[in-house]
KOLDRENTOR-404629 format. One line per field, with one value per residue (C-alpha): x, y, z; residue in three letters. Coordinates in nm, 2 decimals, always signed. Layout:
px	X ...
py	Y ...
pz	Z ...
r	ala ...
This chain:
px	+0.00 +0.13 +0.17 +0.00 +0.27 +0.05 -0.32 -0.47 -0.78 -1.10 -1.02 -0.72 -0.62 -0.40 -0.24 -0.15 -0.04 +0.33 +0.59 +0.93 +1.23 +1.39 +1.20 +0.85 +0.60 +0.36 +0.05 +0.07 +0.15 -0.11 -0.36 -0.29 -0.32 -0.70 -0.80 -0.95 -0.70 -0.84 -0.81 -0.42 -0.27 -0.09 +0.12 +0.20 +0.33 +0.32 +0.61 +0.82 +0.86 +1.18 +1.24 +1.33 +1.66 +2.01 +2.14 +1.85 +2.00 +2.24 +2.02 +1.66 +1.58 +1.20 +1.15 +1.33 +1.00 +0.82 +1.05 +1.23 +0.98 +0.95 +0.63 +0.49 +0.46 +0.28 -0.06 -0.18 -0.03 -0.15 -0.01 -0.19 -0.15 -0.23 -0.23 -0.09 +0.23 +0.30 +0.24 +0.48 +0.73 +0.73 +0.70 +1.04 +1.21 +1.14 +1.28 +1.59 +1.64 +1.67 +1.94 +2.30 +2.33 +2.24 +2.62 +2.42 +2.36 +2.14 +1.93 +1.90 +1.78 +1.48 +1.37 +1.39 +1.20 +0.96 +0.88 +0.86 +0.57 +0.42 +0.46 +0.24 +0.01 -0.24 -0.27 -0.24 -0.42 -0.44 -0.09 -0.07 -0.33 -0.32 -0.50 -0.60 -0.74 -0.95 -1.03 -0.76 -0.47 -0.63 -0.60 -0.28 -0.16 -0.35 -0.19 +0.18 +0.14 +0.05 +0.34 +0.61 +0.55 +0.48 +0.07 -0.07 -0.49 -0.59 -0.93 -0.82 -0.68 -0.91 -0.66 -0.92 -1.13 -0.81 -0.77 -0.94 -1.01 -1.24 -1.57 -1.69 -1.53 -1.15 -1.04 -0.89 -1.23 -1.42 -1.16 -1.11 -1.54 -1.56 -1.31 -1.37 -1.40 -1.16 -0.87 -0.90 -0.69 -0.38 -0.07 -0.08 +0.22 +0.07 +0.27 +0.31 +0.51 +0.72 +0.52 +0.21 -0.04 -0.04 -0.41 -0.43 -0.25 -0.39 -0.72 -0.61 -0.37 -0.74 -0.90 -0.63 -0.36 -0.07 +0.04 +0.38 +0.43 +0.64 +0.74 +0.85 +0.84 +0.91 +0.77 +0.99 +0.73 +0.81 +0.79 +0.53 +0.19 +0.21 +0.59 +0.60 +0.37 +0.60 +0.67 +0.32 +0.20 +0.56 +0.40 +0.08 +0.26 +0.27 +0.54 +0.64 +0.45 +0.33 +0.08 -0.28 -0.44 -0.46 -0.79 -0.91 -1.21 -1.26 -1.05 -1.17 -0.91 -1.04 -0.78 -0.74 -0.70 -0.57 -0.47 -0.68 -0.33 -0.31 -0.63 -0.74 -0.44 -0.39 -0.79 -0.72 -0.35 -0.59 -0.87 -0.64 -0.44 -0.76 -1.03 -1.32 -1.54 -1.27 -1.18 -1.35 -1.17 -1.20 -1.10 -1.16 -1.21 -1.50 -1.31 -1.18 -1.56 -1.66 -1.37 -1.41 -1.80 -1.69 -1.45 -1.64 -1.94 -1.94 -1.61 -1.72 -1.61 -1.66 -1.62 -1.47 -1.48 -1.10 -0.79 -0.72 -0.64 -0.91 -1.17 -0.99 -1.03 -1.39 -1.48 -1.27 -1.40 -1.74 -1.69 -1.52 -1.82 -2.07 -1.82 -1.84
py	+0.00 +0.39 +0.60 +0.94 +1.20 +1.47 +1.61 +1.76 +1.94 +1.76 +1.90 +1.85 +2.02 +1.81 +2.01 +1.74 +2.06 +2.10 +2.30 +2.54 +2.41 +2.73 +3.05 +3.09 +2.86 +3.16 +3.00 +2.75 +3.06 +3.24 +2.97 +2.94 +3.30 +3.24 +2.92 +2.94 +2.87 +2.53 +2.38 +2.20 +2.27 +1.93 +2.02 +1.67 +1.80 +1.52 +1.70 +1.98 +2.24 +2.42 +2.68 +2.49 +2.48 +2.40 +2.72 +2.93 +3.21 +3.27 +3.12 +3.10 +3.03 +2.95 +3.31 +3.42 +3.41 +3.57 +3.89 +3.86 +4.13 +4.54 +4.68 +4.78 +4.37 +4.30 +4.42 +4.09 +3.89 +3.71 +3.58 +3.30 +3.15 +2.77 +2.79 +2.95 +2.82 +2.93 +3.35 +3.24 +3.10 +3.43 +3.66 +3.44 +3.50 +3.84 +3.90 +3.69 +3.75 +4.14 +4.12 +4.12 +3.76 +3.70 +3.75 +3.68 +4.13 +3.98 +3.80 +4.11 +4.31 +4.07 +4.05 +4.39 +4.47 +4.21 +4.36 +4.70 +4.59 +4.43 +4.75 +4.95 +4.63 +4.77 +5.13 +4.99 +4.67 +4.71 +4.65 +4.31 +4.09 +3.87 +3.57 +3.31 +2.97 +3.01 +3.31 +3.17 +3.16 +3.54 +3.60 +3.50 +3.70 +3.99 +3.94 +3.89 +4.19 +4.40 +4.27 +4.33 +4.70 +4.75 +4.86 +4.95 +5.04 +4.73 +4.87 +5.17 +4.93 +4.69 +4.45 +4.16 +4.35 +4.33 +4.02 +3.73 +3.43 +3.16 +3.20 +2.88 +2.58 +2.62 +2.42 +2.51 +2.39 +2.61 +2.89 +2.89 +2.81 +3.18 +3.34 +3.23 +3.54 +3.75 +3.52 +3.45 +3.71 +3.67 +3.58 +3.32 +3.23 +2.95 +3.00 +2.55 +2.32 +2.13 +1.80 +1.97 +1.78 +1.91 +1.90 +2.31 +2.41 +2.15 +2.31 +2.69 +2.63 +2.61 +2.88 +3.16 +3.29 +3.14 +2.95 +2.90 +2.69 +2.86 +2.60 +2.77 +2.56 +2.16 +1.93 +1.62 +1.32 +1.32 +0.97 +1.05 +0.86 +0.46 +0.50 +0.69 +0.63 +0.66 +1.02 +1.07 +0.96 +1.11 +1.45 +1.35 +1.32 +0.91 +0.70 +0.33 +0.27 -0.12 -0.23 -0.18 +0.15 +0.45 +0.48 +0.82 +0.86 +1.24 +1.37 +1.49 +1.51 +1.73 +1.62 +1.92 +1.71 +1.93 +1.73 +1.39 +1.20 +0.87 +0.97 +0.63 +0.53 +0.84 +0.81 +0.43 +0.57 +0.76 +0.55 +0.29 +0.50 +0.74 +0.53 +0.61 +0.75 +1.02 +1.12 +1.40 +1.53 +1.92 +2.02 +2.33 +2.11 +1.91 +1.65 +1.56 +1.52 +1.35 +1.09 +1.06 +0.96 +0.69 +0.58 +0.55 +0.76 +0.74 +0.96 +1.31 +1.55 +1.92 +2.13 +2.51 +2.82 +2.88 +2.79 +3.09 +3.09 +3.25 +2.98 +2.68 +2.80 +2.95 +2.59 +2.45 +2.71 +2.59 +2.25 +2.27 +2.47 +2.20 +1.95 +2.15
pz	+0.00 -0.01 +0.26 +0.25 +0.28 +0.39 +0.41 +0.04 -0.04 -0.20 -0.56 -0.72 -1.10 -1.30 -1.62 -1.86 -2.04 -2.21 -2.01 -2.11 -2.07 -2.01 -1.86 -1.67 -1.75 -1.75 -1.78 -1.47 -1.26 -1.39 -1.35 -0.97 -0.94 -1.01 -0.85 -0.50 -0.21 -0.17 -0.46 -0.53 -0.86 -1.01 -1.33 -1.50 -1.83 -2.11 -2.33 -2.28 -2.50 -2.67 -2.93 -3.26 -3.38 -3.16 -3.25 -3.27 -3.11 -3.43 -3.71 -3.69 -4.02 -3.98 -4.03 -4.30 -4.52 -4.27 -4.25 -4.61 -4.73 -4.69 -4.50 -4.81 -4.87 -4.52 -4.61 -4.72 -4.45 -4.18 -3.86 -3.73 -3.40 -3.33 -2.98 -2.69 -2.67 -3.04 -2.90 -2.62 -2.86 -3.06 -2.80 -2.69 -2.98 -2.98 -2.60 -2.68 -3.07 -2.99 -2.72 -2.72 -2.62 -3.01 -3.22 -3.63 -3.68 -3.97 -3.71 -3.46 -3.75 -3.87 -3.48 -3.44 -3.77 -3.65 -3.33 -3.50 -3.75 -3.45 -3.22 -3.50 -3.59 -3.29 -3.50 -3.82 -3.85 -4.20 -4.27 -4.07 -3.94 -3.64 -3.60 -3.34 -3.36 -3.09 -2.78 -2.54 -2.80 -2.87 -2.52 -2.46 -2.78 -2.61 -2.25 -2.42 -2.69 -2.36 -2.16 -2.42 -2.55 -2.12 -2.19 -1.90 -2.03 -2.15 -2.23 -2.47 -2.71 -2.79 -2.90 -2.90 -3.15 -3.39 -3.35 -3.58 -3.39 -3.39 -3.22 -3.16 -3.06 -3.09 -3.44 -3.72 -3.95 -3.77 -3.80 -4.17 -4.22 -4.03 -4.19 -4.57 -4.75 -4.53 -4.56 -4.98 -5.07 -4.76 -4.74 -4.44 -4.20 -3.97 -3.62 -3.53 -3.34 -3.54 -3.47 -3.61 -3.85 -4.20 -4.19 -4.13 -4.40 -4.63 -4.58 -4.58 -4.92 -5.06 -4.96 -4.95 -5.20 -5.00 -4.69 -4.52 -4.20 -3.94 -3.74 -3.44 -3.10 -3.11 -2.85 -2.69 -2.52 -2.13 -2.01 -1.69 -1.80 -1.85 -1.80 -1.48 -1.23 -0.92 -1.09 -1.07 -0.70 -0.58 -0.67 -0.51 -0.21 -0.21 -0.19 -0.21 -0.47 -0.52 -0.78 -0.55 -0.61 -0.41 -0.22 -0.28 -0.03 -0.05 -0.29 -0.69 -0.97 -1.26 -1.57 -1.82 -2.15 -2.38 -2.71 -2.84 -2.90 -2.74 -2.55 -2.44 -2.31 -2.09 -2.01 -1.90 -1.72 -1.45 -1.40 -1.30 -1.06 -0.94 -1.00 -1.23 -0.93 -0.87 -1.19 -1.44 -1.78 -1.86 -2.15 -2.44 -2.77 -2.86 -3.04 -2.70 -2.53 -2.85 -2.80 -2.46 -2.49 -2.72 -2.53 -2.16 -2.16 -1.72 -1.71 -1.67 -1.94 -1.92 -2.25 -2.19 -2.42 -2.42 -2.26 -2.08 -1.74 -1.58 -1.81 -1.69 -1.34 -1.36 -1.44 -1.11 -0.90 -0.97 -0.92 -0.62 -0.46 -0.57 -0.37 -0.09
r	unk unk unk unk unk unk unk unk unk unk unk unk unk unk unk unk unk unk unk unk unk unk unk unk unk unk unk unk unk unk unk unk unk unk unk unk unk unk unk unk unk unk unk unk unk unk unk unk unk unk unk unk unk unk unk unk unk unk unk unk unk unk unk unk unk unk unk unk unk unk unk unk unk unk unk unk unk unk unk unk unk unk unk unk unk unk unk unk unk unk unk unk unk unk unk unk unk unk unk unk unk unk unk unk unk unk unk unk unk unk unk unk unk unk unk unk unk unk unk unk unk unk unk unk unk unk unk unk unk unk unk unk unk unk unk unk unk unk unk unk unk unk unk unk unk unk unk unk unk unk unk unk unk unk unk unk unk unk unk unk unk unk unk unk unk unk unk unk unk unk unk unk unk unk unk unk unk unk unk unk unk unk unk unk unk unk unk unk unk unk unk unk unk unk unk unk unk unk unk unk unk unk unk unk unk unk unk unk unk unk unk unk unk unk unk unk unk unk unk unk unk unk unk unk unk unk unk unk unk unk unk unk unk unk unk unk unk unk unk unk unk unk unk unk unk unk unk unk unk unk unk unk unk unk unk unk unk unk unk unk unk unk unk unk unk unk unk unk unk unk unk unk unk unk unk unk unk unk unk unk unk unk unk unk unk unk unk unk unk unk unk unk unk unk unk unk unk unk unk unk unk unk unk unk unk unk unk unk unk unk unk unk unk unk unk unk unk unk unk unk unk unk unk unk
């Protein structure tokens, strides 16, 4: 049997979401900020994430098509972002790529011209467009684009407004279906990880005038789910770990699912260690609930509008009142 280690609260948040390998994992910290005091935060990251390219620093070729053309070129062009870590990759690049750390002049330049168009795109949206897969990807562009030029009145500039995201459930079908007529005529530069599907572009090099794939984060599998378990209950505050499960009497772990990949085995990883009684998914895409009902219609699955932060925990918050 394990030992319990210590005492935790009745609701416990497990973020199967990616993590940085280098720098704050902003979006854990500011997920705690919003969750009430009695709810435990459990981050259980199934990759990490890194900025592609060993020497990125000096040569980061992924965009070189992106910032190979004058301003006069950028009207047409659309940035679109995938999800949230693809804003944070950018808005890396653009804190690292502009210091004096980088040696490659060449590469100082482009990030520099980069932030410039980006540092006008808020009073000239009709030189370069910004888009967002769905509202918390256009959130977290928001949040970042404040951060970086130091914007204090979030409400003066709108920057949502300016921004064209998906309204509905967070896809890329439902984005480009939206979007049809205003994307025909762009130039788009799809902001991905490098182990991205092609299925986006596929659909968007028939809709619009052009599409380039900016791969510009890459994701590496962390062994924690079927291959870990002691990594798991260590965190939960168990140890010894034999092959009979824990008995969670009065605790509730709400999983936020954030990818369908090898759903049913993670599904099947924490019913076996929880137990299905314990255990409810939350997650923002409807592929995910869709899956999951196919796959054991008991588990509870909770669908929410975005990704952002103060969504996820909205939903905890409420759950964790009805517990109570």
């Amino acid at each position: 049997m394990l030992s319990k280690a210590s005492e935790r609260n009745k609701v416990i948040l497990v973020t199967t979401r990616p993590v940085w390998v280098f720098g704050k994992n902003s979006w854990n910290n500011s997920l705690q900020t919003f969750l009430n005091p009695e709810i435990s935060l459990l981050s259980v990251p199934s990759h990490t994430i890194n900025l592609v390219g060993k020497n990125w620093l000096n040569k980061f070729s992924c965009l070189d098509d992106l910032l190979a053309q004058g301003q006069n070129k950028w009207k047409k062009r659309l940035i679109l972002f995938t999800s949230p870590n693809s804003v944070e990759a950018l808005f890396k690049v653009m804190r690292i790529g502009s210091s004096s750390r980088v040696q490659s002049k060449l590469l100082r330049k482009k990030i520099n011209f980069l932030i410039k168009m980006l540092s006008e795109w808020i009073n000239r949206t009709n030189i370069l467009t910004i888009g967002a897969i769905g509202k918390g990807t256009a959130l977290k562009f928001e949040d970042e684009f404040l951060k970086f030029f130091k914007i204090k009145n979030r409400q003066e500039n709108n920057l949502l407004e300016n921004i064209v995201y998906s309204l509905d459930s967070p896809s890329g079908v439902s984005w480009v279906g939206q979007h049809m007529e205003f994307i025909r005529t762009r130039h788009i530069y799809i902001m991905e990880g490098k182990e991205n599907s092609t299925g986006l572009s596929d659909n968007l090099k028939k809709k619009c005038r052009k599409v380039s794939r900016v791969k510009i984060y890459s994701r590496e599998k962390m062994p924690i789910h079927q291959d870990n378990l002691k990594y798991f209950t260590g965190k939960l505050g168990y140890e010894g770990l034999n092959n009979g499960l824990i008995n969670f009497l009065n605790e509730r772990f709400v999983v936020l699912m954030t990818t369908s990949t090898n759903l049913g085995n993670n599904i099947d990883f924490f019913k076996e260690l929880i137990g299905k009684d314990s255990l409810e998914i939350i997650t923002h895409h409807k592929k995910i609930v869709d899956d999951l009902k196919k796959l054991d219609p008991k588990v509870p699955c909770t669908l929410v509008d975005s990704l952002s932060p103060k969504a996820v925990a909205s939903e905890i918050n409420k759950l964790s009142m009805k517990i109570n």
